[in-house]
C-alpha positions in Angstrom: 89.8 103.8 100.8 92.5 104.2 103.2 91.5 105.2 106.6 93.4 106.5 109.1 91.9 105.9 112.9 91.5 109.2 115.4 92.2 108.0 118.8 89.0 108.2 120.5 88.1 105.8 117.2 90.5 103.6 117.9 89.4 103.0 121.3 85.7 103.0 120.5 86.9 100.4 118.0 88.6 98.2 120.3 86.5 98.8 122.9 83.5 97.9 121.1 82.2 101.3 122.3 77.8 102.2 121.7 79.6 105.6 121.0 81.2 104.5 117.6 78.8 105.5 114.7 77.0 103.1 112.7 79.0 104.7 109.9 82.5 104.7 111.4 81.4 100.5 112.6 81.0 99.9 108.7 84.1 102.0 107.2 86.5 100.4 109.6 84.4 97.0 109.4 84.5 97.3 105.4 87.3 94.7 104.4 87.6 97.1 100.9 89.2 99.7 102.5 93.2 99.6 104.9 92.7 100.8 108.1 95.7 102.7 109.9 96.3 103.8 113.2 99.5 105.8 113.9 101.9 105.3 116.2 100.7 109.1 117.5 97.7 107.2 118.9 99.2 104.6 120.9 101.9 108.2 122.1 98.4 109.6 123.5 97.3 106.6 125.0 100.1 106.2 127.1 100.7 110.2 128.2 97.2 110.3 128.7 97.5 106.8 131.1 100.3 108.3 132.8 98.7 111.1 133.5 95.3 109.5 135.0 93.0 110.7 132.8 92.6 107.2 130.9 92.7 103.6 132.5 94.2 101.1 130.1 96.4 98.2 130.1 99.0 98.5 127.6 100.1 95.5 126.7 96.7 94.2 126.6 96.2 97.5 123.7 99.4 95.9 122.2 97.9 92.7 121.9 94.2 93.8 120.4 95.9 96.1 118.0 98.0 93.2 117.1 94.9 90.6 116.8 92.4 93.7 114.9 93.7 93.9 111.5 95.1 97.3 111.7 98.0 98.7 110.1 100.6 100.8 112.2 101.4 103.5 110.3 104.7 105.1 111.5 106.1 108.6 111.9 108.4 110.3 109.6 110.1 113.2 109.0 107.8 114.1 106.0 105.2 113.9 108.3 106.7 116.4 111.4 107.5 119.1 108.6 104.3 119.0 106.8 102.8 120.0 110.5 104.3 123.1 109.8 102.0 123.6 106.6 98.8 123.2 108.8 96.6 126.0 109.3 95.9 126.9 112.7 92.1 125.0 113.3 93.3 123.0 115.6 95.9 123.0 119.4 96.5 119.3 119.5 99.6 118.2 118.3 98.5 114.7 118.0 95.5 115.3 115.9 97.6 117.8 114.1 100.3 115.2 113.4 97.3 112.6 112.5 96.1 115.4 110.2 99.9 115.7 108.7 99.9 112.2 108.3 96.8 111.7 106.4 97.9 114.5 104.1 101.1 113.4 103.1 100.0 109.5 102.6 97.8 110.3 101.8 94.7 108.6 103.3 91.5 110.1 105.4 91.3 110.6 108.7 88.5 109.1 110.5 87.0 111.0 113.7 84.1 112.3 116.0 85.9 115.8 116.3 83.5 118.2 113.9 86.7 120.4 114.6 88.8 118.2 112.6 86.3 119.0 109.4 88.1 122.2 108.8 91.0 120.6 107.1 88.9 119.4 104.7 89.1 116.5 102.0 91.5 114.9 104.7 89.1 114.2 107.3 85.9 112.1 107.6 83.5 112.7 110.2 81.8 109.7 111.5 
């Protein structure tokens, strides 16, 4: 399976975070299936650094991303127009672009957002 990481996900990941499901632990941990994160995640890590409401060091996030295993999927212009196919569930660009991005790959997206659930086959709630 092809998984595409939400950003909270990604962190938990990384972080080794208790608040990463047993379930998500053993998709992403499952060497059968290519795990992605996008390029949108590492966008929302930094804004949201920059803006205070997370504390990170990014260069040490370059370097576990680089050392995990995980795929960097990047952004394309198939991807920004298929945004505009996206029923309205959901305000956040990023998770809308992740959402975009998992259609068009296509892959699933892996998350903790129930919200997410309401674009269907796409997403996988963990």
């Amino acid at each position: 399976m092809r998984i595409l990481l939400d950003t909270h996900i990604l962190l938990w990941w990384l972080k080794d975070d208790r608040r990463l499901s047993d379930a998500a632990v053993n998709i992403i941990g499952n060497t059968a299936n290519d795990i992605f994160m996008s390029t949108v995640n590492a966008w929302e890590i930094a804004i949201k650094k920059s803006l205070g409401r997370i504390q990170i060091d990014m260069d040490e996030f370059l370097e576990s991303i680089k050392s995990s295993g995980i795929s960097v999927l990047n952004i394309t212009i198939n991807h920004a127009c298929q945004v505009s196919n996206l029923p309205d569930h959901h305000k956040d660009p990023f998770d809308r672009m992740l959402i975009a991005q998992s259609i068009v790959e296509p892959m699933r997206l892996l998350t903790h957002d129930d919200t997410l659930i309401q674009y269907g086959k796409h997403v996988l709630l963990a």
